[in-house]
C-alpha positions as CSV (number, residue, x, y, z in Angstrom):
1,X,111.4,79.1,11.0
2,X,114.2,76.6,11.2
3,X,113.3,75.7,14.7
4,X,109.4,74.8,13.5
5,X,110.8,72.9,10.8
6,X,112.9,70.4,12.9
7,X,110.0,70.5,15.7
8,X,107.2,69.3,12.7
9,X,110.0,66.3,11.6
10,X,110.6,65.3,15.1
11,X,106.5,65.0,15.6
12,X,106.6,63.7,12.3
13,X,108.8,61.1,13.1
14,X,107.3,60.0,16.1
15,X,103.8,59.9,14.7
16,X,105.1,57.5,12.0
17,X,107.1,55.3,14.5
18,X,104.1,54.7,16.5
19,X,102.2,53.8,13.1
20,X,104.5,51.4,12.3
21,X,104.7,49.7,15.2
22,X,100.9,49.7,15.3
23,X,100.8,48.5,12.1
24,X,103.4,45.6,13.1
25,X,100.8,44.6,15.5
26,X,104.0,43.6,18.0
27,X,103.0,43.1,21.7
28,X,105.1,42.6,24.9
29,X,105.0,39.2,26.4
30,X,106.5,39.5,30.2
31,X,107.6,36.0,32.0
32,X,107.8,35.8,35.7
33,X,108.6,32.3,37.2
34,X,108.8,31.8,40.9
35,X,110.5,28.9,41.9
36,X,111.0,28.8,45.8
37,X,113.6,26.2,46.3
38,X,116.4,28.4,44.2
39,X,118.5,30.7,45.9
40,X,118.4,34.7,44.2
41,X,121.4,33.9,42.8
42,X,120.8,30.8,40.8
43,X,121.1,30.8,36.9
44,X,117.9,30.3,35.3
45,X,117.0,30.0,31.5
46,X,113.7,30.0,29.7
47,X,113.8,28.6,26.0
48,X,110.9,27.7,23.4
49,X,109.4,28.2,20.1
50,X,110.5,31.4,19.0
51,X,114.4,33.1,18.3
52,X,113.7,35.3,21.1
53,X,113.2,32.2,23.2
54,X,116.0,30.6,21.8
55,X,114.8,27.9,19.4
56,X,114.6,25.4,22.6
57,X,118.3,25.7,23.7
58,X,118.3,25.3,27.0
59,X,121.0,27.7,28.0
60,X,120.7,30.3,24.9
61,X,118.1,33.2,27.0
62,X,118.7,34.1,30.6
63,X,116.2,35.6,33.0
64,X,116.8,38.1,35.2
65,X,116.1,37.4,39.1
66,X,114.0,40.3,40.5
67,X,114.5,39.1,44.3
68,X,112.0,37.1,46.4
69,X,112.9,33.7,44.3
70,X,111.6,35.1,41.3
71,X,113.1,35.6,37.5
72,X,111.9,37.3,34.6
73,X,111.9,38.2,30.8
74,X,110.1,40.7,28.3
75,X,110.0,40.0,24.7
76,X,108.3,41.9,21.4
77,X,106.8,39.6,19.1
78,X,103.7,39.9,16.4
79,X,103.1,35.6,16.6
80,X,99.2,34.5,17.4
81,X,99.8,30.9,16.9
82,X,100.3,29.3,20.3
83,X,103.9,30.0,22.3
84,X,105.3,26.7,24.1
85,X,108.2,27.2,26.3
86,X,110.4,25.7,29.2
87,X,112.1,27.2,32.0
88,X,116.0,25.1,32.6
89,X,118.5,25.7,34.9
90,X,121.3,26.3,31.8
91,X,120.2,22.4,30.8
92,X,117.9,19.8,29.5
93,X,119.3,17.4,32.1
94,X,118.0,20.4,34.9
95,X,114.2,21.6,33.6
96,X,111.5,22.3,35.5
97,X,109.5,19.0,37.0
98,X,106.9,18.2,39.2
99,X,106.6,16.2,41.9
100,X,106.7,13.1,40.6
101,X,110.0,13.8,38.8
102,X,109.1,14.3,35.6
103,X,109.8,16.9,32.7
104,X,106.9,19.4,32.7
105,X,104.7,19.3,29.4
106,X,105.6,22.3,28.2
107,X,104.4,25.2,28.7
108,X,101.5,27.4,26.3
109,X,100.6,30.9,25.8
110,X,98.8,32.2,23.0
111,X,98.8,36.1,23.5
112,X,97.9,38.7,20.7
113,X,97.9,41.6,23.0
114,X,100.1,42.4,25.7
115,X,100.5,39.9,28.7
116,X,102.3,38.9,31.9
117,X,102.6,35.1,32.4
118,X,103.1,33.6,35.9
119,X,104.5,30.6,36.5
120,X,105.5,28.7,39.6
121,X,107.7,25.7,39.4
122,X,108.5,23.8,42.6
123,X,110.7,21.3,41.4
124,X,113.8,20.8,39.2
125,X,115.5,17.8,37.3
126,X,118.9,17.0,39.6
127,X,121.4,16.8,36.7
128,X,121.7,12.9,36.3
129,X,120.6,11.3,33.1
130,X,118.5,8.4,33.6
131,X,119.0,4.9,31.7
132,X,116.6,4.2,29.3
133,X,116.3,0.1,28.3
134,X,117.3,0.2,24.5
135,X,114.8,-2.7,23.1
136,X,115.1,-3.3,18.7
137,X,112.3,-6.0,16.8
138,X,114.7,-7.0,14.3
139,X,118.2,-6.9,12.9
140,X,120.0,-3.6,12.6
141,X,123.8,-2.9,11.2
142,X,125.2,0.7,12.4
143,X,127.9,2.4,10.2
144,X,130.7,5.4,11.3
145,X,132.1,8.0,9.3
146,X,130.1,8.2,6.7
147,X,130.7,12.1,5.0
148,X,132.0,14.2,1.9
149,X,133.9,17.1,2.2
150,X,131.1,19.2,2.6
151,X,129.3,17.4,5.7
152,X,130.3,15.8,9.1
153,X,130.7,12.9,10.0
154,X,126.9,10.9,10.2
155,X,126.6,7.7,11.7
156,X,123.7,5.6,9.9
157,X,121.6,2.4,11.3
158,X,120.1,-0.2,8.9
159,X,116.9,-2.0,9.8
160,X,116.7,-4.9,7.8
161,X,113.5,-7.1,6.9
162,X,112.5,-10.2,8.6
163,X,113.7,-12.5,5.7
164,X,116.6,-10.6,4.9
165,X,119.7,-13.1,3.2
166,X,117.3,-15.9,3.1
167,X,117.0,-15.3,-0.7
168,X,120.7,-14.6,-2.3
169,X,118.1,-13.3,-5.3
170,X,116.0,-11.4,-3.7
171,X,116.1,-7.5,-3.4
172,X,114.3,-5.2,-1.2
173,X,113.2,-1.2,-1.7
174,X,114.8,1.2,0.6
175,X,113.6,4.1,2.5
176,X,116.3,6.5,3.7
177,X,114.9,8.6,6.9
178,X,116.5,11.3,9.2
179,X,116.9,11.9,12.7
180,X,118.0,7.8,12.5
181,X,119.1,7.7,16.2
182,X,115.0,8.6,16.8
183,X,113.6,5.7,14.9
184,X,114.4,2.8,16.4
185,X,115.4,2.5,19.7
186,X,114.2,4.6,22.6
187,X,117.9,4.3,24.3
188,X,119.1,6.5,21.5
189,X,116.5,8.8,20.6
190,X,116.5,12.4,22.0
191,X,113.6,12.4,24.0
192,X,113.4,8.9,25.0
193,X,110.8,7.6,22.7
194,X,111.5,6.6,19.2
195,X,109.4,6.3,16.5
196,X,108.7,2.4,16.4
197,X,109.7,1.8,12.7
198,X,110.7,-1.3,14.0
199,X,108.1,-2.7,15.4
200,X,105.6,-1.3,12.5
201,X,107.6,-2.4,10.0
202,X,108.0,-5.7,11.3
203,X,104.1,-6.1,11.8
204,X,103.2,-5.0,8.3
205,X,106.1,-7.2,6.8
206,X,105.1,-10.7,8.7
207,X,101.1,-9.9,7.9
208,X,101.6,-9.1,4.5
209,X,100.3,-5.8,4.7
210,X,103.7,-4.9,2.8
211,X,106.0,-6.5,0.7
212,X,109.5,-6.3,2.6
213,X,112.0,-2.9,2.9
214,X,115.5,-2.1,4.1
215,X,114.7,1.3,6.2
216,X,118.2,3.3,6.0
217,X,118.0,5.7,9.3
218,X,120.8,8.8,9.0
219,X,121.3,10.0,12.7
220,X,121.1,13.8,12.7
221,X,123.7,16.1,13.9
222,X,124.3,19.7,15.5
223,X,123.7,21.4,12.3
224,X,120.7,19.5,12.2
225,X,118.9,22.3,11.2
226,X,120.6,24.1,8.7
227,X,121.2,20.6,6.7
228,X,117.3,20.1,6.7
229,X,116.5,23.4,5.1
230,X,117.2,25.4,1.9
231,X,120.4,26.7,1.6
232,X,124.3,25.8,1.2
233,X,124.1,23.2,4.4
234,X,121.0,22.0,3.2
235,X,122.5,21.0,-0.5
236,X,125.8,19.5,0.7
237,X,123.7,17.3,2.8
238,X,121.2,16.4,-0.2
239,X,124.4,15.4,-1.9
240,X,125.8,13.4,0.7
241,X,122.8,11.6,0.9
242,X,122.5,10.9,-2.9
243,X,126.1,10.7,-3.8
244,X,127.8,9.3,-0.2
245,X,125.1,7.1,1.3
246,X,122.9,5.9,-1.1
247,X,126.1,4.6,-3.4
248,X,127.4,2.6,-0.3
249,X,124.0,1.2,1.0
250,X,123.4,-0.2,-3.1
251,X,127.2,-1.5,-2.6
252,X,126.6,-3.2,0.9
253,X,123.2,-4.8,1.0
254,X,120.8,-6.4,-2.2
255,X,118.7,-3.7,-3.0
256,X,116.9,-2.4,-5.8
257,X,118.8,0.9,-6.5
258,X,116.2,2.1,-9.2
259,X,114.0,5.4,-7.8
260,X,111.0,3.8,-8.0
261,X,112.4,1.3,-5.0
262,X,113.8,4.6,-3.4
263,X,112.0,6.8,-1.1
264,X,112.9,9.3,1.4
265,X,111.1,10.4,5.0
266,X,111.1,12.4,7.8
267,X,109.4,15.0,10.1
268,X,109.6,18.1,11.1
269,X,112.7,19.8,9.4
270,X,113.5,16.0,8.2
271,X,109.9,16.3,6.5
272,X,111.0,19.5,5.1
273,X,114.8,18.0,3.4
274,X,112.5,14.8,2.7
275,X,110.5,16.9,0.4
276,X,113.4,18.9,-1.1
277,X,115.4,15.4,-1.4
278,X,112.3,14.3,-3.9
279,X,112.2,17.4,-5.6
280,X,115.7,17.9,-6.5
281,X,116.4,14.4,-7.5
282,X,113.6,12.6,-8.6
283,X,116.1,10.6,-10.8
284,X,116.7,8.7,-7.3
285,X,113.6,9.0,-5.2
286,X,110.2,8.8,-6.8
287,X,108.2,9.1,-2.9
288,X,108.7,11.1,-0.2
289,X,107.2,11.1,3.1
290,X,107.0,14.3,5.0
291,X,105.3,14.3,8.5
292,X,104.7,17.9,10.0
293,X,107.0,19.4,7.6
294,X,108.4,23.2,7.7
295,X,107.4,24.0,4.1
296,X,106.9,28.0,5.0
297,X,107.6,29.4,8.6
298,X,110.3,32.1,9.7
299,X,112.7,31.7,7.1
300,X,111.7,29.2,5.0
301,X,110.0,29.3,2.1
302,X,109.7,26.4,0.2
303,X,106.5,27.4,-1.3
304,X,108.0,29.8,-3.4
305,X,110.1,27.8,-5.0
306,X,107.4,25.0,-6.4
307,X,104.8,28.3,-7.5
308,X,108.1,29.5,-9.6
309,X,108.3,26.4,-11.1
310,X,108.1,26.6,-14.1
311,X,108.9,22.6,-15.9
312,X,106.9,19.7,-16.4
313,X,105.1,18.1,-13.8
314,X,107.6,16.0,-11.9
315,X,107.2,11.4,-11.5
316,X,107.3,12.1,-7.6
317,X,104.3,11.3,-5.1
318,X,104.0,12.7,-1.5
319,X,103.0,11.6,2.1
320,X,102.0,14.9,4.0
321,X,100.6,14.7,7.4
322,X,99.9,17.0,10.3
323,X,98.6,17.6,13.5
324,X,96.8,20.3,15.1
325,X,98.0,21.2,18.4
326,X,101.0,23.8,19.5
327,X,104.0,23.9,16.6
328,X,101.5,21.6,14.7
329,X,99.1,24.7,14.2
330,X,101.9,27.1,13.1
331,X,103.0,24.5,10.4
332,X,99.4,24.2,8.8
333,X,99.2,27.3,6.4
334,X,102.7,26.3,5.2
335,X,101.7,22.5,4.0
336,X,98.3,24.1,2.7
337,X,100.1,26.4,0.7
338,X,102.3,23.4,-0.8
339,X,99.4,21.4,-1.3
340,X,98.1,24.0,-3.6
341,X,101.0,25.0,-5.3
342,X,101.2,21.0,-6.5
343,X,98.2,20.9,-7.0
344,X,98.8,24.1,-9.7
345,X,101.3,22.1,-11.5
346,X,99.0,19.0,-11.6
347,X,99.7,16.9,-9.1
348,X,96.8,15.3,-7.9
349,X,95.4,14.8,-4.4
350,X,94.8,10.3,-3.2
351,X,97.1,9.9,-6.4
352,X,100.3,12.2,-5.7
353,X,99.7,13.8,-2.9
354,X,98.4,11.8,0.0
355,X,97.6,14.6,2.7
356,X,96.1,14.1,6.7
357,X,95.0,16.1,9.2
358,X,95.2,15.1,12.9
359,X,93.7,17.7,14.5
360,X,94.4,16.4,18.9
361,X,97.8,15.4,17.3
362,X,101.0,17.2,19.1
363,X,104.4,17.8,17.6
364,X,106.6,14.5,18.7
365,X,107.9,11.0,18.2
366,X,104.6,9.0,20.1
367,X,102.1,10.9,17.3
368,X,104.6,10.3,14.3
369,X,105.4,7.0,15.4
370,X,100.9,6.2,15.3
371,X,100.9,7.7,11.7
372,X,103.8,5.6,10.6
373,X,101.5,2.4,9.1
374,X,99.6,4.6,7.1
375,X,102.2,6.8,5.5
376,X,104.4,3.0,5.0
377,X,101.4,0.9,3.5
378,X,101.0,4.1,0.7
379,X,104.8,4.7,-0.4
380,X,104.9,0.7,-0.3
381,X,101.9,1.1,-3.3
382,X,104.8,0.1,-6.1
383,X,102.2,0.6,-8.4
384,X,101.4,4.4,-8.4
């Protein structure tokens, strides 16, 4: 009898684990890259989207050659949204190219089901960084150590207006941004292309489009992540902006310190602490603007936190914005669900929450850097 019993749990228990991972809806994606210039031996790394493809570090997942200059990788996952990926050689400074020498675009899958990719790449980067000409419109002052106990050192750049200390009476909004070393100047910026706040700024400044700004830019560091999303990181660096950063730009350069002069922005993950920098102190920031922010995706959940709110309707406004191609996609339900959970409290849609939709926009500096005008001549509306 005893020997039925355990045969019914074991059949039991494999009945249900073969449920559940139907009901998970996980699928096998298998990699194979051939790349016939690499010896057998050579190390290479794929790295994209997703923590089994190691959040784009470049070294973080290695494949496993299978002989005849080829490598592969199987992973579970249960995503539909599209899959982008690179393959490295343990580097950014050694990804995949073509011919011509540059980067591959990356790469796109969008599975559902089981499936084996194949790719072939003929060509690597050789290891040597290539100069890029820094070129600034305008006057910028950069600034070291700026930090609390709490976060690292930051350095910041300011981009000051065109008729900056030609008044001694005159004062000037401020709008603090992340990911500084990105704004500005392509020399500095990660990918080699910076967002033109410069330039745009400049433009909309000298044709009157907007009245003048100071545009504070905070260069990110390698807890990048973690300080621009919820949690203990993320709230020391909220503070450092408000009580470390803010206090010395007021101190160093005529502004208007008020919040309704003081505005935040970002994208991405700086969209995301943009938002929460708004939220959680709209005694210093009355506007935000939040390009392809991370509002809810893996473990964020920022969603949550605005339906559980429970107060009165908060004095802020909003720039949302995103676009519609590869992480762009997998970003969308999140904002929508923000955008409703505002709207719940009573915020109000071309009044405080300014929201667009891009949909042949991609997930990078060249498409932030087009919306830029739009999302400055709103937040520059002083009068809401």
């Amino acid at each position: 009898m005893k020997k039925y019993i355990c045969l019914f749990i074991i059949l039991f228990l494999i009945v249900y684990q073969i449920k559940a991972q139907k009901d998970n809806r996980f699928f096998e994606l298998t990699f194979h890259i051939t790349s016939p210039s690499l010896p057998d031996d050579s190390s290479l790394y794929i790295c994209g989207n997703l923590p089994q493809l190691g959040n784009w570090n470049p070294s973080a997942v290695k494949m496993k050659n299978s002989g005849n200059h080829t490598w592969s990788l199987k992973i579970k996952t249960d995503v539909t949204f599209p899959i982008e990926y690179k393959y490295t050689l343990g580097s950014w400074l050694r990804e995949g190219a073509e011919a011509n020498g540059r980067p591959f675009s990356n790469f796109t899958v969008k599975a559902g089901c089981d499936t084996v990719i194949n790719d072939v790449v003929l060509f690597w980067l050789n290891g040597i960084k290539k100069e890029i000409a820094g070129k600034i419109t305008g006057t910028v002052k950069y600034h070291t150590g700026l930090r609390n106990n709490d976060v690292p050192d930051h350095q910041i750049i300011v981009w000051l207006p065109p008729d900056y200390g030609k008044n001694s009476h005159k004062r000037y909004p401020v709008l603090y941004m992340q990911d500084g070393q990105n704004l500005f100047d392509p020399a500095t910026s990660a990918f080699g292309v910076d967002w033109k706040i410069d330039e745009t700024c400049d433009s909309l400044i000298r044709n009157k489009i907007i009245d003048p700004l100071i545009v504070v830019g905070i260069y990110n560091t390698s807890e990048r992540m973690t300080e621009y999303t919820p949690g203990q990181k993320g709230t020391a660096y909220m503070k450092f902006v408000v009580n470390t950063v803010k206090p010395f730009i007021d101190k160093n350069y005529v502004t208007y310190a008020s919040r309704e002069y003081t505005f935040a922005g970002g994208s991405s993950a700086g969209g995301t602490i943009s938002f929460m920098l708004a939220w959680n102190y709209p005694n210093v920031f009355s506007k935000a603007i939040c390009m392809s922010p991370a509002f809810k995706i893996m473990n964020i959940d920022l969603v949550k936190e605005i339906s559980d709110y429970s107060g009165l309707k908060k004095d802020l406004v909003f720039y949302f914005d995103i676009g519609g191609k590869g992480l762009e996609e997998r970003l969308r339900p999140g904002i929508d669900e923000m955008i409703k959970a505002l709207e719940d409290i009573g915020y109000i849609k071309n009044k405080d929450i300014f929201w667009f939709s891009i949909p042949e926009a991609v997930h990078n500096e060249t498409a932030w850097a087009k919306r830029m005008p739009e999302a400055l001549k709103i937040i520059m509306q002083m009068d809401k």
